[in-house]
C-alpha angles and dihedrals in degrees: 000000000000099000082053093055091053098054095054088042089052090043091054088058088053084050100046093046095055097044084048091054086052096056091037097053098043081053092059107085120193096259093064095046094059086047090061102042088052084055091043100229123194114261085018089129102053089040088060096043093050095054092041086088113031108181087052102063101032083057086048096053086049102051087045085053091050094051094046091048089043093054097040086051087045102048094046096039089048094042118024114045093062103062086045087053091056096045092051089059094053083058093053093251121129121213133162125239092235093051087047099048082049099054094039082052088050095052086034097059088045094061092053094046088052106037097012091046128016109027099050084051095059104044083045084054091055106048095021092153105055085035098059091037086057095037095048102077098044086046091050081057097040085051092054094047094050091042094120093046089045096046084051089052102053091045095058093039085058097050098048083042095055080047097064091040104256125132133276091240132002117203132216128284111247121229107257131207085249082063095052101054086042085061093048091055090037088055090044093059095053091050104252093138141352133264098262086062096042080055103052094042087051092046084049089071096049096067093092089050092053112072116210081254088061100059097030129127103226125240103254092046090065129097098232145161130246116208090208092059102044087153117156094252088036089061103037090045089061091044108056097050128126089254133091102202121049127195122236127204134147115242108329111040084234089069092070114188096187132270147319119223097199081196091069085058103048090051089062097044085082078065116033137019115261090252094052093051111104108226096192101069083050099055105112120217120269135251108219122185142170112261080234103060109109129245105249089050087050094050092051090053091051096056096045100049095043089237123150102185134038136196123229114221121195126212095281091056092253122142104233092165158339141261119205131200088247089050089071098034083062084055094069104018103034126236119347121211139200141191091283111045110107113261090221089055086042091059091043104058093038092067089058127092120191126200121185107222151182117260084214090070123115115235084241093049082049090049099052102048096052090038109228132063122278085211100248126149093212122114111272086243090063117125111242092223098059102049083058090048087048092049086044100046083205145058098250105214119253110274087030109131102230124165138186127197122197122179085271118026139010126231122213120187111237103170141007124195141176086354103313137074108261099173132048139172111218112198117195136171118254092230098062089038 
């Protein structure tokens, strides 16, 4: 009888190592499989080989379970209850064989839930790393040796699956962008980093939805030099700014000509006098780009090209406006400041959160995502799009600067296509956020 005992005892632990690697190798994502074989882990390749199928391997570990569970039923039901049987007699007690296989099933089947079962799974849950890494190898072998059973399995699944009209084979959902900033809220929540972080990870994924016309400062708005006025306060005007990149043109600012360093100027200054200095040898080349060119692409060309500043063209091929490094650094960071902005304007932009939305969205949909009220009497269902067209009383054209202000929150029209407004910026206060 002992002999007996150990065997089921033995047969429970089968059981609770494979439905611990189950649970330890669905817990691995794909992100932390890469992250282990970079660090060349040990295991790592028969990790990755086992969750290359699967359906494989999760079949594999099954069929290894049911035969655990089958044997450990067997051998009780077949041997024990009879001896059970018998010492109840002896006590005067009377039992049938088939009530006692039953019970001993039904204890039986309580053992294996809690040490077969649950307990494996949780402590796989908890260490589901070092778990999978240790299970892997035994479970590659396993696989080869159930090869036949599993390749049954998977047969028969496919065809009842084909007769209920599902395919062959689904494949595996891929991980959106909607998934990731899920992830990035749902991180925040837990405390894995503050606010000022969750924001700048959610503005992140915004660059491809801003266009370089979005963030630029237009042409008339920039401090810049004409090479058909290089007088001396022209020039020393332009100079002792507060900037450290000037514009160029010749006679109208849309006809840009490149860049000033001033820099460049102010290395020479130890050598010659401001008004001997000759300006054209130091105009940088222009980067020139279309108002429509997204914000992460612009970003890339930036950085490849060592170029802090770029200039917006319109259709026509006329420059009505720049983008600076700093431009897109504010769209993930917010507003940057330096020794000569204003501290009333400083106080005053800091309190402000943007979010970059659909005009699709419900107000409901708006409120609760940025979670207060923008202080609009219009139903929660609303389209965002149309109570800017109401307040409007127009459709504005796409590059039109339109805003909307509401007792919470202001709207500015970023993009308008096929007849609606399909993009807005929504600008709040931080204390009302």
């Amino acid at each position: 009888m002992i002999g007996i005992v150990l065997l089921i005892i033995g047969l429970t632990g089968v059981n609770g190592f494979f439905a611990a690697s189950e649970m330890a190798l669905v817990s691995i994502s794909p992100s932390q499989l890469y992250k282990m074989k970079r660090q060349g882990v040990k295991h790592i390749d028969s990790l990755e080989l086992v969750t290359k199928d699967s359906t494989r391997y999760l079949s594999t570990i099954q069929v290894a379970i049911t035969f655990a569970g089958f044997l450990s039923s067997a051998f009780a039901g077949s041997s024990l209850s009879g001896r059970f049987v018998t010492w109840f007699s002896t006590l005067g007690i009377t039992v049938s064989n088939e009530v006692m296989v039953v019970v001993i099933t039904l204890i039986l089947s309580y053992f294996i839930l809690v040490f077969g079962e649950l307990v494996p799974k949780r402590i796989a849950l908890a260490k589901s790393k070092s778990f999978a890494l240790f299970s892997a190898p035994i479970i590659k072998y396993v696989m080869m040796l159930l090869r036949p059973f599993v390749w049954l399995l998977s047969l028969s699944t496919s065809f009842v699956l084909r007769l209920f009209g599902f395919a062959k084979k689904t494949s595996t959902t891929p991980i959106t962008e909607a998934d990731v900033k899920e992830m990035i809220v749902y991180g925040h929540i837990k405390g894995l980093y503050p606010s000022e972080e969750k924001v700048m990870l959610e503005r992140i994924f915004q660059l491809d939805d801003l266009t370089a016309g979005m963030i630029m400062t237009p042409m008339q708005e920039i401090v810049s030099l004409d090479l058909d006025d290089l007088s001396d306060e022209a020039v020393s005007t332009v100079v002792s700014s507060r900037f450290s990149r000037i514009p160029v043109f010749k006679g109208n600012k849309t006809a840009i000509q490149g860049y000033l360093l001033v820099k460049d100027i102010l290395l020479r200054l130890d050598d010659q006098k401001l008004e001997e200095i000759e300006l054209k040898p130091h105009i940088r080349q222009p980067l020139i780009i279309d108002k429509n060119v997204t914000i992460n692409i612009l970003l890339s060309q930036m950085r490849d090209l060592s170029i802090h500043m770029a200039f917006i063209v319109n259709k026509d091929g006329l420059t009505i406006g720049i983008v600076t490094l700093e431009d897109i650094m504010e769209e993930i960071v917010g507003n940057i400041y330096d020794e000569h902005d204003d501290d009333h304007l400083k106080e005053t932009y800091q309190e402000r959160l943007t979010y970059i939305i659909e005009g699709s969205m419900t107000l409901g949909e708006v409120e609760h995502k940025i979670g207060h009220t923008i202080g609009v009497s219009s139903p929660k269902t609303s389209r965002i799009s149309q109570l800017i067209k109401d307040s409007l009383g127009f459709l504005p054209e796409q590059g039109e600067t339109a805003k909307v202000q509401f007792p919470h929150g202001t709207f500015e029209v970023l993009r308008v296509q096929n007849m609606d407004i399909t993009q807005v910026r929504l600008i709040v206060q931080s204390s009302e956020a």
